[in-house]
C-alpha positions as a Python dict, from the first residue, in 0.01 Angstrom:
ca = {
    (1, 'X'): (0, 0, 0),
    (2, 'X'): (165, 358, 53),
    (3, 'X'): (-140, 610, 111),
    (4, 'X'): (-81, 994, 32),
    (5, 'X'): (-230, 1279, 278),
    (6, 'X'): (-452, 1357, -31),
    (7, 'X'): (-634, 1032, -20),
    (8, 'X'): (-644, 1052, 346),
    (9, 'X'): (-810, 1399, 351),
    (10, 'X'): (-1063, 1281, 106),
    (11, 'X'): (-1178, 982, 329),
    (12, 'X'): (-1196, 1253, 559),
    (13, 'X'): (-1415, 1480, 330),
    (14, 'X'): (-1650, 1236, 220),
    (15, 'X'): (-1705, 1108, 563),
    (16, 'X'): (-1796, 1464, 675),
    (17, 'X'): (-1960, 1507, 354),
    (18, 'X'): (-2233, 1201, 442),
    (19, 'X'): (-2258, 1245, 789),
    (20, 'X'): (-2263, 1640, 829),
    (21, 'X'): (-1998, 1602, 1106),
    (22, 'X'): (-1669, 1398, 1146),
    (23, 'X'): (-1499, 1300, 1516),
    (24, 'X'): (-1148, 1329, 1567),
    (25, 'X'): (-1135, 1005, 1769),
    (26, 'X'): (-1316, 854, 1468),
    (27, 'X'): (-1146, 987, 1219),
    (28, 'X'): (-787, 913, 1412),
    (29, 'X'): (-953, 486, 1458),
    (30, 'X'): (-981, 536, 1121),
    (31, 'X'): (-682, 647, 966),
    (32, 'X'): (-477, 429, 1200),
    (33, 'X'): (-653, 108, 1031),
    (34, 'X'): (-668, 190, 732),
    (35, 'X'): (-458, 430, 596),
    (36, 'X'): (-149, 357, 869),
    (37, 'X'): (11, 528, 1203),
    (38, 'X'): (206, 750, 1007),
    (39, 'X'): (-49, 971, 966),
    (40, 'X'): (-142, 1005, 1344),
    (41, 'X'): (81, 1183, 1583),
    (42, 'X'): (25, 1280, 1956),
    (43, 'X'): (12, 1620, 2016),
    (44, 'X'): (121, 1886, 2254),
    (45, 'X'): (-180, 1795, 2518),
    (46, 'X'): (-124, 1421, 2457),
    (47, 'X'): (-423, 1341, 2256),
    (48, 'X'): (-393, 1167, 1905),
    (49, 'X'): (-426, 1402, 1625),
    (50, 'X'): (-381, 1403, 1238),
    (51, 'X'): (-87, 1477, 1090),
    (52, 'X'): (-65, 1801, 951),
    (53, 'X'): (-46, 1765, 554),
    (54, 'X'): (-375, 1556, 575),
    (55, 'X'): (-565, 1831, 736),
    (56, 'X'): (-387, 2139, 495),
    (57, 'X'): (-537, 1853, 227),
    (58, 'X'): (-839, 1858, 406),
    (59, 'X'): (-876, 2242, 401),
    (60, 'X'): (-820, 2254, 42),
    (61, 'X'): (-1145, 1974, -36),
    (62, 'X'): (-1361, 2189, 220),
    (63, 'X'): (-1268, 2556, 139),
    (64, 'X'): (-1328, 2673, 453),
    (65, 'X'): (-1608, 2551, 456),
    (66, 'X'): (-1596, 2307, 751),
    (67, 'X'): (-1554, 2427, 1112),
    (68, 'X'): (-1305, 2269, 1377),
    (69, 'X'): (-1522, 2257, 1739),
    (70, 'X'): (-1236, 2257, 2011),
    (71, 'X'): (-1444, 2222, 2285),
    (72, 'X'): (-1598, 1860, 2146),
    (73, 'X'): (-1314, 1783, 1910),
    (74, 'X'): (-1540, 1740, 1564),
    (75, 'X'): (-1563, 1915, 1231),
    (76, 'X'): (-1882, 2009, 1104),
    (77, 'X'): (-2029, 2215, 814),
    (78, 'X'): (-1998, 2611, 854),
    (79, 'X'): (-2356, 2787, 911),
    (80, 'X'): (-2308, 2932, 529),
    (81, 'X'): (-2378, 2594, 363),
    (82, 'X'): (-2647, 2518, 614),
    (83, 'X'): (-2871, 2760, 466),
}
């Protein structure tokens, strides 16, 4: 089955969605089992990452309002849905 970056991002929503945080290692296990390798690519620093259409469909579901933490690789809700 071909999977799109839309359906992909979604997963990724609702994940974040339920569990108020999502783990790029997680999220990259995933995606590689269930939605295929094509959608994982290693980046710059040599860590596994996801691909870039899947997170500009990501950004759209969120609207900004989802954080990226660098430091411990994770998205999480913004401080402005919090409250």
């Amino acid at each position: 089955m071909n999977h799109t970056a839309e359906e992909v991002a979604a997963w990724m929503f609702g994940e974040m969605r339920n569990a108020g945080i999502l783990y790029q290692a997680d999220a990259v296990e995933h995606i590689r089992k269930n939605f295929g390798e094509h959608f994982i690519y290693v980046n710059e620093k040599g860590h596994a990452s996801i691909d870039k259409e899947v997170k500009k469909a990501f950004k759209k579901l969120h609207g900004g309002k989802a954080a990226w933490d660098r430091d411990a690789f994770f998205w999480g809700w913004t401080s402005a849905i919090k409250t």
